[in-house]
MIRORO-884751 format. One record per residue: x, z, y of N, C-alpha, C in turn; residue in three letters. Coordinates in Angstrom, 1 decimal. Example, Ala and Ser with C-alpha at 12.3 -4.5 7.8 and 13.67 -1.06 7.14 Angstrom:
2
SITE/13.2/7.8/-5.7/12.3/7.8/-4.5/13.2/7.8/-3.3/ALA
SITE/12.8/7.1/-2.2/13.7/7.1/-1.1/12.9/7.9/0.0/SER
This chain:
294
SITE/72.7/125.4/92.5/73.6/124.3/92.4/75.0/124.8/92.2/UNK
SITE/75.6/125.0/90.9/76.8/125.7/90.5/77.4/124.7/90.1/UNK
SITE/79.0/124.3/90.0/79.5/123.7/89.5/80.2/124.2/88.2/UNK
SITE/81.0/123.2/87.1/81.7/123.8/86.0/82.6/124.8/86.4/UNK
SITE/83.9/124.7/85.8/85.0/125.2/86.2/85.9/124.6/87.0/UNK
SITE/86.2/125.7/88.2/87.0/125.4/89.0/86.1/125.2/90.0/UNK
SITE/85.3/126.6/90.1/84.1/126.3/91.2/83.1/125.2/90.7/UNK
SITE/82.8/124.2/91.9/82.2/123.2/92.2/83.3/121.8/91.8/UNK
SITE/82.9/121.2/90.4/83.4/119.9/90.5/83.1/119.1/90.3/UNK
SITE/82.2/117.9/91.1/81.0/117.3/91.1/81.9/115.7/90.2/UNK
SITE/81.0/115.3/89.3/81.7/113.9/88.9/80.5/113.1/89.5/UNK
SITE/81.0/112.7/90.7/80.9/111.4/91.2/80.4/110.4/90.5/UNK
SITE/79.1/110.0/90.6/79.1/108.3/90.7/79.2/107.9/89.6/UNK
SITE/79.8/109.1/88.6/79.0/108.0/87.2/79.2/106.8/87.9/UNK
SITE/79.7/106.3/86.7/79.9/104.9/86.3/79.0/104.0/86.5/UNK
SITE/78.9/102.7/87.7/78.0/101.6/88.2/78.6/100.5/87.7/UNK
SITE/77.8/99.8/86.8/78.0/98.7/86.2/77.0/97.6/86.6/UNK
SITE/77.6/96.6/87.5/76.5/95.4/87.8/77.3/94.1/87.7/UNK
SITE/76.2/93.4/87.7/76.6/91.7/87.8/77.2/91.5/86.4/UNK
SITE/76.9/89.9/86.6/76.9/89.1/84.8/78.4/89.1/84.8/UNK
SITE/78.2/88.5/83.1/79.5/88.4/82.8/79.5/87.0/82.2/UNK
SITE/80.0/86.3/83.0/79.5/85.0/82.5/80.7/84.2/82.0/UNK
SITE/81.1/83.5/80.7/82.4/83.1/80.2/83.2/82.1/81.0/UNK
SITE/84.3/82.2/81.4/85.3/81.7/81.9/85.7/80.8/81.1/UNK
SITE/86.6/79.4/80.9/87.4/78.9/80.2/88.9/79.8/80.1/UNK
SITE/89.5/79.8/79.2/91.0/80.4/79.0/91.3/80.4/77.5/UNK
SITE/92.3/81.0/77.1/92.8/80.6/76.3/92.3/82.5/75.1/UNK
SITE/92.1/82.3/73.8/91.4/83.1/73.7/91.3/84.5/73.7/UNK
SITE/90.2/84.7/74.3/89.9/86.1/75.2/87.8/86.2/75.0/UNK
SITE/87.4/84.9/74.0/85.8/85.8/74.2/85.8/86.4/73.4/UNK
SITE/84.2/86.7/72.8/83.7/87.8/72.2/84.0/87.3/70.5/UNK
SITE/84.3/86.4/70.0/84.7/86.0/68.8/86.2/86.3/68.5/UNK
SITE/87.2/86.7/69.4/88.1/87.7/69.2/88.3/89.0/69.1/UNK
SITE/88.9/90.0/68.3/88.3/91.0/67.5/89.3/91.5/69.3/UNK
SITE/89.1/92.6/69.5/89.3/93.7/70.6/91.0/93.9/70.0/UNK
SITE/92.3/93.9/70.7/93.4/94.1/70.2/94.1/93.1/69.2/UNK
SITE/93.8/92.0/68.9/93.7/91.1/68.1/95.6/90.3/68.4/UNK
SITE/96.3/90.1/68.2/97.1/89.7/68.3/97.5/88.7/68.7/UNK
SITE/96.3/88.0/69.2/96.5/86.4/69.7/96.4/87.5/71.2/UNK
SITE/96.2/88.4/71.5/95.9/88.2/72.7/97.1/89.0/73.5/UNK
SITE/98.3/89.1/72.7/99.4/89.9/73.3/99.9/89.2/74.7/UNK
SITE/99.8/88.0/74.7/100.2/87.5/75.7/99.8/87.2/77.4/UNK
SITE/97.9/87.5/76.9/97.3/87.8/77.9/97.8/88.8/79.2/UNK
SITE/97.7/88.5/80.2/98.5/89.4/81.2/97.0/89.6/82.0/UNK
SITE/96.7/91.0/83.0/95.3/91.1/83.4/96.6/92.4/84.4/UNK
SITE/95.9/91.9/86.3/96.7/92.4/87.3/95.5/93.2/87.8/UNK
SITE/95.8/94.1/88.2/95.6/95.6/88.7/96.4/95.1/90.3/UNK
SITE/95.0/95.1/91.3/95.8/94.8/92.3/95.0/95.9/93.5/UNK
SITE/95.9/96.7/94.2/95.0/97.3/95.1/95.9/97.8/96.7/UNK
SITE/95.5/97.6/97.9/96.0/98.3/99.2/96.9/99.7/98.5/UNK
SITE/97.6/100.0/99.3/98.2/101.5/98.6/98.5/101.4/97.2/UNK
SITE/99.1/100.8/96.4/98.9/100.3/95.0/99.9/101.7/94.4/UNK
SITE/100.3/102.7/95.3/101.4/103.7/94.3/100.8/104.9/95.2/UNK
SITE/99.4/104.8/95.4/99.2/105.8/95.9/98.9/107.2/95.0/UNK
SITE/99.3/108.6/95.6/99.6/109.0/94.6/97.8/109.7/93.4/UNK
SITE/97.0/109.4/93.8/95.6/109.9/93.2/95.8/108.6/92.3/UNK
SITE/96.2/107.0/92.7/96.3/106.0/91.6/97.6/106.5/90.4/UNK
SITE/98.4/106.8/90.7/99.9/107.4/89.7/98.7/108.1/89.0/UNK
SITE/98.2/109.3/89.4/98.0/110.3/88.5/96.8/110.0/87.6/UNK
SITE/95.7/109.5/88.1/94.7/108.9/87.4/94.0/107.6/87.2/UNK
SITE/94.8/106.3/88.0/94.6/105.1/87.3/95.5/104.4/86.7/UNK
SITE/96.7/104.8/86.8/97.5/104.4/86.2/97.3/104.9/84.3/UNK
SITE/97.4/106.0/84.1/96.4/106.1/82.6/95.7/105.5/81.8/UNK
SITE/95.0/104.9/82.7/94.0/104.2/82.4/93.9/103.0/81.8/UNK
SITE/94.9/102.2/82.7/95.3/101.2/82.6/96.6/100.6/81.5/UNK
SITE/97.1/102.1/81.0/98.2/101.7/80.4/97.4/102.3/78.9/UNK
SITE/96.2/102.7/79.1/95.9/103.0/77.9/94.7/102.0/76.8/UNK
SITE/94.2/101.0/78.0/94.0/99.7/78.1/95.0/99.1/77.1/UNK
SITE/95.7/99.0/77.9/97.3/98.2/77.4/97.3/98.5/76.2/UNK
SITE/97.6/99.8/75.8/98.0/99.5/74.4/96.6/99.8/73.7/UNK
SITE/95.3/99.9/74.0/94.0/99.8/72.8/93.9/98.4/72.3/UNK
SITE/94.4/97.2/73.4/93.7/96.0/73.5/94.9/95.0/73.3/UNK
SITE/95.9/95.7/73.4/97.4/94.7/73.0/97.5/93.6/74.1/UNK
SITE/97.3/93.9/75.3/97.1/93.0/75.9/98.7/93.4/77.2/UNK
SITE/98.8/93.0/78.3/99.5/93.0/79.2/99.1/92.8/80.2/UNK
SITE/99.5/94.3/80.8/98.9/95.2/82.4/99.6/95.2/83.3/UNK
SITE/99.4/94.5/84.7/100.6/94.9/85.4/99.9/95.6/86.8/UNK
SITE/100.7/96.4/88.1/100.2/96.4/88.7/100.9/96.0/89.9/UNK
SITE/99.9/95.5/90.7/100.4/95.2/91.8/99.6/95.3/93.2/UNK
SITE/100.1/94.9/94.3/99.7/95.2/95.8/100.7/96.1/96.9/UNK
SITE/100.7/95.9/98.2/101.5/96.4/98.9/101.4/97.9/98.9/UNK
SITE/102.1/98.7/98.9/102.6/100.2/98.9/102.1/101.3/100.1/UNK
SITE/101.7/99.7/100.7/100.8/101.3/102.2/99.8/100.4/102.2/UNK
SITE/99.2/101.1/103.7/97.5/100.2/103.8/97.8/99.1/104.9/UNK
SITE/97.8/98.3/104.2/98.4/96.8/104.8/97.3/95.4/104.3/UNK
SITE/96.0/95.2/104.8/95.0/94.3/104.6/95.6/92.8/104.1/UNK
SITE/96.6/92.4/105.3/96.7/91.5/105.1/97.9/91.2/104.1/UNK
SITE/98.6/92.1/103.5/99.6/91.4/102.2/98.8/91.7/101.0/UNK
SITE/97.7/92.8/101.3/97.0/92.9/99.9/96.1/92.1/99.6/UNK
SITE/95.3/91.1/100.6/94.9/89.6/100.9/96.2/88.8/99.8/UNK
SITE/97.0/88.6/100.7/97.8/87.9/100.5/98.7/87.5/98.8/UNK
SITE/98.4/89.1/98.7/99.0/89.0/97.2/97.7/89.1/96.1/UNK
SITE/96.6/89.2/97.0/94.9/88.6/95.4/95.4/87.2/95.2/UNK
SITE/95.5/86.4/96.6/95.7/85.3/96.6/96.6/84.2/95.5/UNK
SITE/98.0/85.2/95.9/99.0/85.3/95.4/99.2/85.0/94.1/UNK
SITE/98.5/86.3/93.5/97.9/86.3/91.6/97.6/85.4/91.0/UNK
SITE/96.2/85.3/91.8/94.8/84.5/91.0/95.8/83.1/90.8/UNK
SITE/96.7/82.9/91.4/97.1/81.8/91.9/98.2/80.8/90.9/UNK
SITE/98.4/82.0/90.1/99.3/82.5/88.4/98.3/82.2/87.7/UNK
SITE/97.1/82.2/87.7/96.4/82.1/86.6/96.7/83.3/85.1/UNK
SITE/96.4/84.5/85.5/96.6/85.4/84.7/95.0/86.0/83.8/UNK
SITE/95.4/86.2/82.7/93.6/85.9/81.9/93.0/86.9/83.1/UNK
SITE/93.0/87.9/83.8/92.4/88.4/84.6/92.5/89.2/86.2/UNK
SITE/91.8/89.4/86.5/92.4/90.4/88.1/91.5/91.1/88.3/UNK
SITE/91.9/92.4/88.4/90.9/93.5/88.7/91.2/94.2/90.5/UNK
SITE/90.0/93.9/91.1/90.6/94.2/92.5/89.8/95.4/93.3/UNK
SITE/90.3/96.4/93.3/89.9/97.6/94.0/89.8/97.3/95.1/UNK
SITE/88.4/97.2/95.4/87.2/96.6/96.4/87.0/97.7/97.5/UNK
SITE/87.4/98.7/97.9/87.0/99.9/98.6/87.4/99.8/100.2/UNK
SITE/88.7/99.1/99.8/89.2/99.2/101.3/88.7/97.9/102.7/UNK
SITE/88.1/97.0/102.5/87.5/95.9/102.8/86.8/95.0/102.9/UNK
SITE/85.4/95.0/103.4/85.1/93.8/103.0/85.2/92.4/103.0/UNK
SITE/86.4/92.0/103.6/86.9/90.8/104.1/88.0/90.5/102.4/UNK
SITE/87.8/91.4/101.6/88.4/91.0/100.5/87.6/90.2/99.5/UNK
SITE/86.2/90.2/99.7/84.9/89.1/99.1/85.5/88.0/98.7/UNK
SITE/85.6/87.5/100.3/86.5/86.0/100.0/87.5/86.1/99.2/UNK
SITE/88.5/86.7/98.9/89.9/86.5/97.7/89.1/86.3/96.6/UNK
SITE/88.3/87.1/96.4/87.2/87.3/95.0/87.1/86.1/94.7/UNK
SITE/85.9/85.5/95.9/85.5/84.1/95.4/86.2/83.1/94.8/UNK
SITE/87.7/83.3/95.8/89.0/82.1/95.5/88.9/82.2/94.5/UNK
SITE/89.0/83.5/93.6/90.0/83.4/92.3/89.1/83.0/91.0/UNK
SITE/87.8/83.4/91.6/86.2/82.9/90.6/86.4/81.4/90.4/UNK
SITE/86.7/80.9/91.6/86.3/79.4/91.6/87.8/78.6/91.2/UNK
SITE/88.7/79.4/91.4/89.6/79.4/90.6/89.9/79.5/88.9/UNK
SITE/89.0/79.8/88.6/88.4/80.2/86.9/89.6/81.5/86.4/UNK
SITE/89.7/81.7/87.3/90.5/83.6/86.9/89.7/84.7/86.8/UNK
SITE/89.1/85.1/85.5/88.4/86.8/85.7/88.6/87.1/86.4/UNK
SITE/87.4/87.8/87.7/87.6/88.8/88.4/86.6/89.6/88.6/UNK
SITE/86.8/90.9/87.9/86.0/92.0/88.6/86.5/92.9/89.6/UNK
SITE/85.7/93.9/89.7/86.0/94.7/91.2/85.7/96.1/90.4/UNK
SITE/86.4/97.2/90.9/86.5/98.6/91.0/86.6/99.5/92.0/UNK
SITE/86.3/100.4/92.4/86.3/101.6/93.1/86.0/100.9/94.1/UNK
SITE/84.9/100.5/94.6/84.1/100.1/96.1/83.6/98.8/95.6/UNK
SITE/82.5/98.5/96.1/81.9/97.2/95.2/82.1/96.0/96.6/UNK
SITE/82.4/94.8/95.9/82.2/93.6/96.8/80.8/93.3/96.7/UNK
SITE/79.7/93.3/97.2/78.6/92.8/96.4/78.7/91.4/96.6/UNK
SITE/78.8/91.1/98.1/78.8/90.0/98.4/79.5/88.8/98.1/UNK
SITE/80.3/89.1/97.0/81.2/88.0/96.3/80.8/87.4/95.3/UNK
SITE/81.5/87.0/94.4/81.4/86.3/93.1/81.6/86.8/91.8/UNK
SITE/82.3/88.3/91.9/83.1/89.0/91.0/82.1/89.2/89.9/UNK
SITE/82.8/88.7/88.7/81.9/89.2/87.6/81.1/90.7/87.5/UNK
SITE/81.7/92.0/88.1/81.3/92.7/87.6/81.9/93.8/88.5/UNK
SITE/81.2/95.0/88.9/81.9/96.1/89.4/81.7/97.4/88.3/UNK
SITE/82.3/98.1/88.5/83.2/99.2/88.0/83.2/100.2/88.8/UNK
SITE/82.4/101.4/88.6/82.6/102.3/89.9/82.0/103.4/90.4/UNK
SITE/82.3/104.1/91.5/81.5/105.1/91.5/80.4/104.1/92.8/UNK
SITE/79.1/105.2/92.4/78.1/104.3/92.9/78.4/105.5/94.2/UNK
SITE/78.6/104.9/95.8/79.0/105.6/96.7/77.9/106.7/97.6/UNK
SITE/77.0/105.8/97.4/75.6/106.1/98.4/75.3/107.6/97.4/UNK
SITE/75.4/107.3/96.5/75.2/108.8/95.3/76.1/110.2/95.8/UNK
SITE/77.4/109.8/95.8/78.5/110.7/95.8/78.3/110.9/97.1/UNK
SITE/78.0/110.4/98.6/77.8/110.8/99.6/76.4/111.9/99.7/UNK
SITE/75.4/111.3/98.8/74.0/112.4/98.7/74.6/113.3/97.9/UNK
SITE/75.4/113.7/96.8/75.7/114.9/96.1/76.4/116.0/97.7/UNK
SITE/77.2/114.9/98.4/77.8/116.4/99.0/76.7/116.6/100.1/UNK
SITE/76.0/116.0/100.1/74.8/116.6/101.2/74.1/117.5/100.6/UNK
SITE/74.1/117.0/98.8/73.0/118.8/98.4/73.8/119.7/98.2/UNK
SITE/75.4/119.7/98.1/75.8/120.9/98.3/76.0/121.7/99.3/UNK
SITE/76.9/120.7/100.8/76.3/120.9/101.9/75.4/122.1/102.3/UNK
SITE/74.1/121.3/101.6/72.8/122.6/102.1/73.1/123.5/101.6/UNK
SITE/73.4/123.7/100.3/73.1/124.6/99.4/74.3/126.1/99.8/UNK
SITE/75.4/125.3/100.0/76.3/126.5/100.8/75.8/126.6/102.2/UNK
SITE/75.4/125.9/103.1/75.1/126.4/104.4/74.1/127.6/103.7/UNK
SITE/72.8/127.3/103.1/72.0/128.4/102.6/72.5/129.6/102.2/UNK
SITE/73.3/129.4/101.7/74.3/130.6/100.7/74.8/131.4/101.9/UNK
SITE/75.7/130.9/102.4/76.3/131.5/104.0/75.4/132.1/105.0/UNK
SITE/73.8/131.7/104.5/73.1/132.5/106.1/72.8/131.3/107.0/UNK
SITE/73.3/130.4/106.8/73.6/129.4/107.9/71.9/129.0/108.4/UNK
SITE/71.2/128.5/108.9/70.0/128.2/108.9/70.0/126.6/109.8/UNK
SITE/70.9/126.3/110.6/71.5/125.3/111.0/72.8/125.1/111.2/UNK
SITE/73.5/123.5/111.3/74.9/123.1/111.2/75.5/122.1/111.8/UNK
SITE/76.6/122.1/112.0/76.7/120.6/112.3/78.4/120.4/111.5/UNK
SITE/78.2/119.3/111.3/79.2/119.0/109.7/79.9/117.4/110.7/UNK
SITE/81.1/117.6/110.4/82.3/116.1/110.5/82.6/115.5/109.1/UNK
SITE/82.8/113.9/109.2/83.3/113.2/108.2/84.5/112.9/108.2/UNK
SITE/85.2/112.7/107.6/86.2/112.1/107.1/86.6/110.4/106.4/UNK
SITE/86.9/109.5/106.9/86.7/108.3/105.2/87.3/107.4/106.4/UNK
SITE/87.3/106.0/105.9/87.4/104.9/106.1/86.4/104.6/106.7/UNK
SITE/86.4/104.3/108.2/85.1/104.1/109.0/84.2/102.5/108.8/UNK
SITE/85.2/101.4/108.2/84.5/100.0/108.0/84.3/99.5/107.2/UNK
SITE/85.1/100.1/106.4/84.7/99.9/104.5/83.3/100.3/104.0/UNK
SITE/82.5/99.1/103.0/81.1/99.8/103.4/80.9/100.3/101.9/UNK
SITE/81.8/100.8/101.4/81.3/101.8/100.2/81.3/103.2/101.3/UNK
SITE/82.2/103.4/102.0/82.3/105.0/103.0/80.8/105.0/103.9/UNK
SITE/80.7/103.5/104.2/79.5/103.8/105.0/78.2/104.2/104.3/UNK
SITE/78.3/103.5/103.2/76.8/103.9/101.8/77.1/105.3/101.7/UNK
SITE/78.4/105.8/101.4/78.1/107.4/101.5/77.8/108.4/102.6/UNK
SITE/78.5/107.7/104.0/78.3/108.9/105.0/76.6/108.3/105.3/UNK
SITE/75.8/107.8/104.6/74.6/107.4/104.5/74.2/108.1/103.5/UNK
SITE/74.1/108.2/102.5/73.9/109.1/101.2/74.3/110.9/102.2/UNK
SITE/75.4/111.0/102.8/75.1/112.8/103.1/74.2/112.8/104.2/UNK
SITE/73.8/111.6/105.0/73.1/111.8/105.9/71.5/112.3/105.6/UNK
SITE/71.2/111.3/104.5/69.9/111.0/104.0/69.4/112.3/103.0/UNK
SITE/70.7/113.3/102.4/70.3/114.4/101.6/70.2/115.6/102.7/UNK
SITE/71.1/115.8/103.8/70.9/116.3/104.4/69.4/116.7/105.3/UNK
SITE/68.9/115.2/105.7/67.8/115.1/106.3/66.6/115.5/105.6/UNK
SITE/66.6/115.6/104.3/65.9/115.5/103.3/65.3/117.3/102.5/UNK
SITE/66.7/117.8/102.5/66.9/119.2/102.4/67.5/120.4/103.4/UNK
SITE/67.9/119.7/104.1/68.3/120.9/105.3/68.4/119.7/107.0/UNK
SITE/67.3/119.6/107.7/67.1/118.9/108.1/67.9/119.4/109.5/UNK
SITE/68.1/120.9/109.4/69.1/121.5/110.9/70.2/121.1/110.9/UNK
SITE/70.7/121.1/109.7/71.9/120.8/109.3/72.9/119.0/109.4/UNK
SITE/73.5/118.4/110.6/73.3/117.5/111.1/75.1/117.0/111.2/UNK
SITE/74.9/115.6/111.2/76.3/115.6/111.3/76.7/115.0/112.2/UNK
SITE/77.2/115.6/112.9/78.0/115.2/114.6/79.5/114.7/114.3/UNK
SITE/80.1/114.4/113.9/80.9/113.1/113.8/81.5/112.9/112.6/UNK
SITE/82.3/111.8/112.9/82.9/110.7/111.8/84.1/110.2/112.2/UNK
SITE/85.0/110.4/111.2/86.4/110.1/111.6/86.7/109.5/110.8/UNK
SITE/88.4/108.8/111.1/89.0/107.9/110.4/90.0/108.4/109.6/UNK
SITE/90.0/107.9/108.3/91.0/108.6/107.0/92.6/107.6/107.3/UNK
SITE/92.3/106.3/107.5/93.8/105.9/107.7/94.7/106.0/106.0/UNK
SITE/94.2/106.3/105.3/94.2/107.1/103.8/96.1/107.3/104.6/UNK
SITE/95.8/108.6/105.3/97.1/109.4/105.7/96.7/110.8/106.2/UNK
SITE/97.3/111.8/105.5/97.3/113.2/105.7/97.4/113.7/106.9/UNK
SITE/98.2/113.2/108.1/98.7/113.6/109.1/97.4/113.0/109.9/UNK
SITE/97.6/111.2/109.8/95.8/111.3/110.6/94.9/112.3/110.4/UNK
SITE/94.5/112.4/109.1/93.2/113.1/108.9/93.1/114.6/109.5/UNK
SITE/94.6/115.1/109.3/94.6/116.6/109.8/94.3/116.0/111.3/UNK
SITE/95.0/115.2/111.7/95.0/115.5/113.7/93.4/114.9/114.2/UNK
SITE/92.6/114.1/113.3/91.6/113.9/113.4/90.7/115.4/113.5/UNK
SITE/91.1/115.4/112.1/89.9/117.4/112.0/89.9/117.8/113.0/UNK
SITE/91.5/118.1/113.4/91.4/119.1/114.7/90.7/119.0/115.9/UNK
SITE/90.5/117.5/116.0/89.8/116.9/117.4/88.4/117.1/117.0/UNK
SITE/87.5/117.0/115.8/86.7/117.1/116.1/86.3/118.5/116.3/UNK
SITE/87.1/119.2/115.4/87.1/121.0/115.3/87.1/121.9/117.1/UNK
SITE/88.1/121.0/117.7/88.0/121.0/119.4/86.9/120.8/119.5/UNK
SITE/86.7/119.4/119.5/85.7/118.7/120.1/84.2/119.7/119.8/UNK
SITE/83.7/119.9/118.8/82.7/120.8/118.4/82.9/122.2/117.9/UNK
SITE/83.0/123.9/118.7/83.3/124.6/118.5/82.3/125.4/117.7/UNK
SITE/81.0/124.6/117.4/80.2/125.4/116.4/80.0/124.7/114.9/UNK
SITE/81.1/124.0/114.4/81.1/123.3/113.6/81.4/124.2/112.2/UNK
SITE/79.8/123.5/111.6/80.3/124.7/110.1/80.5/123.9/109.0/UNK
SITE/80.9/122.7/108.7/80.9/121.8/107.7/82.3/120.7/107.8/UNK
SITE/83.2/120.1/106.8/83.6/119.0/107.1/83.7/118.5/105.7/UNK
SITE/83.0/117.1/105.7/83.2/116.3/104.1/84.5/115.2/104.6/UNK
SITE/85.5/115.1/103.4/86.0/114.4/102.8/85.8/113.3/101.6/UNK
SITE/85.7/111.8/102.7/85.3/111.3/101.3/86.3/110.1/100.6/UNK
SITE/87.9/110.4/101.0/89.0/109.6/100.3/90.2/110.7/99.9/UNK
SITE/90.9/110.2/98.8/91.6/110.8/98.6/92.8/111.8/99.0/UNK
SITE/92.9/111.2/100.2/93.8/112.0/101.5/93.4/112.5/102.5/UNK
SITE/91.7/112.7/102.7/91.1/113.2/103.7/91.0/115.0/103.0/UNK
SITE/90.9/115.6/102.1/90.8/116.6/101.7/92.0/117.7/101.9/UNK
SITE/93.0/117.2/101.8/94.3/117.6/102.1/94.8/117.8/103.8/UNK
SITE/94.4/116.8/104.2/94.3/116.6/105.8/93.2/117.8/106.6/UNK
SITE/92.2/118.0/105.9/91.4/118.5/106.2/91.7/119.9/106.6/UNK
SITE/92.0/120.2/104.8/92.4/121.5/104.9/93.7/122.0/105.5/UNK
SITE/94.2/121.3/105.6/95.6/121.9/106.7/94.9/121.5/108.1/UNK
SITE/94.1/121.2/108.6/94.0/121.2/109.9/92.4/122.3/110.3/UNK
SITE/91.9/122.9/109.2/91.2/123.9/109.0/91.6/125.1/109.3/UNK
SITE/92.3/125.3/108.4/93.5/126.6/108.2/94.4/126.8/109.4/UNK
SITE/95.3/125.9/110.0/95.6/125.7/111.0/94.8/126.3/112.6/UNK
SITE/93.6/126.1/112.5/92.4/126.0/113.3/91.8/127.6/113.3/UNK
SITE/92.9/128.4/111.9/91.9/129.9/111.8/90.7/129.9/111.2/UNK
SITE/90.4/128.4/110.5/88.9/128.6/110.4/88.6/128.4/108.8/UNK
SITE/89.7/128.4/108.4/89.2/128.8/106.6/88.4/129.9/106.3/UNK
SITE/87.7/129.4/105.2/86.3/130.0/105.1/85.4/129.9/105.3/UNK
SITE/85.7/129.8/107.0/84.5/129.4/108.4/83.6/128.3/107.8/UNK
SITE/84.5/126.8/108.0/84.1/125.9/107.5/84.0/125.4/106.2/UNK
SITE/82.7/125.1/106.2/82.3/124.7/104.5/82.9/123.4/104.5/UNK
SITE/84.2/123.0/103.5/84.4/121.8/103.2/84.4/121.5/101.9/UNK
SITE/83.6/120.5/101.9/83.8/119.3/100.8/84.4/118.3/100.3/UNK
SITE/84.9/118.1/99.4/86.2/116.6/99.5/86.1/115.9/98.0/UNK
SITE/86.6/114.4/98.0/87.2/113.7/97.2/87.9/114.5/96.3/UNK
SITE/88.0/114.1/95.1/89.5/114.7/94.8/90.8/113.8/95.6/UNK
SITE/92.1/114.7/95.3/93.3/114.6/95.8/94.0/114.4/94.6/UNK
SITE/94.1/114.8/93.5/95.0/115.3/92.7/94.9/116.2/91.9/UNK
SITE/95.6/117.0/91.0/95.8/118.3/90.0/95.6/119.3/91.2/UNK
SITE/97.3/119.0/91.8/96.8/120.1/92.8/96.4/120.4/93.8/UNK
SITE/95.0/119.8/94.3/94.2/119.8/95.2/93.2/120.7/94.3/UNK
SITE/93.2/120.8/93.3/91.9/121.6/92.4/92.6/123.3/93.0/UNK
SITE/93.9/123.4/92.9/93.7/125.0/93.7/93.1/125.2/94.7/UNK
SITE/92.7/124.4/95.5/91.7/124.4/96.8/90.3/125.2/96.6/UNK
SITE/90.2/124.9/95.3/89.3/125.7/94.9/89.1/127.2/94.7/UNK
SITE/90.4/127.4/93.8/90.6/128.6/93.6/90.8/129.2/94.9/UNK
SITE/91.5/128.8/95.7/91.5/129.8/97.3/90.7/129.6/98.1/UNK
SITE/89.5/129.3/97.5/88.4/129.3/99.0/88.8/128.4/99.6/UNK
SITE/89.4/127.5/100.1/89.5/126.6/100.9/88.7/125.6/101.1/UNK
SITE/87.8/125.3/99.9/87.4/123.8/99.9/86.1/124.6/98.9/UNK
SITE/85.1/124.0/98.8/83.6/124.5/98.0/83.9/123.7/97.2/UNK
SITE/83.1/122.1/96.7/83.1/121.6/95.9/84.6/120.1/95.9/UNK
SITE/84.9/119.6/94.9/85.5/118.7/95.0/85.1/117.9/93.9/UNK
SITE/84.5/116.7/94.4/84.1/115.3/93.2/85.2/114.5/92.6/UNK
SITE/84.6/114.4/91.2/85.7/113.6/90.3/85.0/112.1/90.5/UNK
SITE/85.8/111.3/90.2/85.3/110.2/89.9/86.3/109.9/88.4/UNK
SITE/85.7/108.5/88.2/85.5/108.5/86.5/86.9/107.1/86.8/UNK
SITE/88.2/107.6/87.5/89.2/106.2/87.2/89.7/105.6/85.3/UNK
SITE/89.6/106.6/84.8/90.2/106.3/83.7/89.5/104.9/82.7/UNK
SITE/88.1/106.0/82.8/86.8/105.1/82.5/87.1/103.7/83.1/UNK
SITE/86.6/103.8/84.5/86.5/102.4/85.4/87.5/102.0/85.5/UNK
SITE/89.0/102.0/84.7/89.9/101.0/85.2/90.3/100.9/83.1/UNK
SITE/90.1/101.2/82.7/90.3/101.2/81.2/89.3/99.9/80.7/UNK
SITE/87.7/100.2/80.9/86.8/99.2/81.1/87.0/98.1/81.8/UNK
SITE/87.6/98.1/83.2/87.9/97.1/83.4/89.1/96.1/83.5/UNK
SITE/89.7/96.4/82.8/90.7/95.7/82.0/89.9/94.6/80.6/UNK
């Protein structure tokens, strides 16, 4: 199990496309309009997510979205509160849908108490799909995304595959993520289930909370790194767990030691690679999933 270049760089989750697409009333936007068509400049479609300038969205959904923009001649905006704040980013689906804008696209990852905004805005007759973490339980036309349960079994077969490499013959591995969001839970399910599967010694003794903040995640690591002094593993499974990680690794003496795995972070979270710090790191497909779903 080798990755391309730049070591290990697993692309995640491939693209999950579910649920109907069933026509809305609005002003014209179906399939009898040519894609970019001019009538449709005035269409506006909101990009709304927790952390909305976070910086893995700057670098790779924001592209996406503005490239949307101009294939489709349409009008992209984004919005949502600037830290992880549930209830203004509630507040502001609400908010939107409430504008009646041809569409809303709502990164589903951090919540599942965001269903309900979904439904509002369905029953509201405002397009809404979901991206990066699925609502299933809502109304949303359509998700967009990495399938999570998948991307949590990939780092379990790598997991093995470097404990193997290492000698290791048993392990015990920590998580990283957002502990109630249940796309993190489909994956720390997915590493649990590949692990069990292919290296059944190799076990994971805790789970921590991402906070999607560097400083948590590092003072998290460390505790569990205290907490368990035979620990040979830690996965990362959000964007700012990887970074946290590895500074509270290194910190710990124990680069190298510990085999970690992570989300990506960014551009430069890929030198993680190059210095041994980190084994594999998973792409996911934002460009794709937020281009499409526009």
């Amino acid at each position: 199990m080798r990755g391309t270049a730049f070591g290990a760089l697993a692309l995640a989750g491939l693209i999950t496309v579910s649920g109907g697409l069933p026509a809305l009333a609005g002003e014209p936007m179906g399939l009898d309009v040519p894609i970019g068509d001019a009538s449709r400049s005035d269409q506006e479609y909101v990009w709304i997510s927790n952390a909305s300038n976070l910086p893995l969205f700057v670098e790779r959904v924001y592209p996406g979205l503005e490239s949307a923009r101009k294939a489709l001649n349409v009008k992209v905006r984004i919005a949502g509160p600037t830290s992880v704040d549930l209830a203004a980013f509630i507040t502001t689906v609400d908010a939107e849908c409430t504008q009646s804008p041809a569409g809303v696209i709502v990164v589903g990852g951090w919540d599942d108490a965001l269903a309900s905004e979904v439904d509002k805005c369905i029953d509201a007759k405002v397009p809404t799909v979901v991206t990066d973490g699925d609502l299933a339980t809502s109304k949303r036309l359509t998700y967009l995304g990495t399938d999570w349960y998948n991307l949590g079994f990939q780092h379990g077969l790598y997991q093995c595959q470097y404990h193997a490499d290492a000698g290791l013959e048993s392990g015990q591995i920590g998580t990283i993520s957002f502990l109630a969001a249940s796309n993190f839970i489909a994956a720390r399910q997915g590493l649990r289930d590949a692990l069990a599967a292919n290296c059944p010694s190799v076990t994971v003794v805790a789970d921590e909370e991402s906070g999607t903040n560097v400083e948590q995640v590092a003072a998290n690591t460390a505790a569990i790194i205290q907490g368990h002094p035979d620990l040979t593993g830690m996965v990362g499974f959000d964007s700012e767990a990887g970074p946290g990680i590895v500074r509270a690794v290194t910190e710990a003496g124990k680069a190298g030691q510990i085999i970690v795995t992570s989300n990506e972070a960014g551009r430069d979270f890929l030198n993680a690679i190059k210095d041994g710090s980190v084994k594999m790191i998973n792409m996911e497909k934002y460009e794709t999933m937020d281009f499409f779903a526009v």
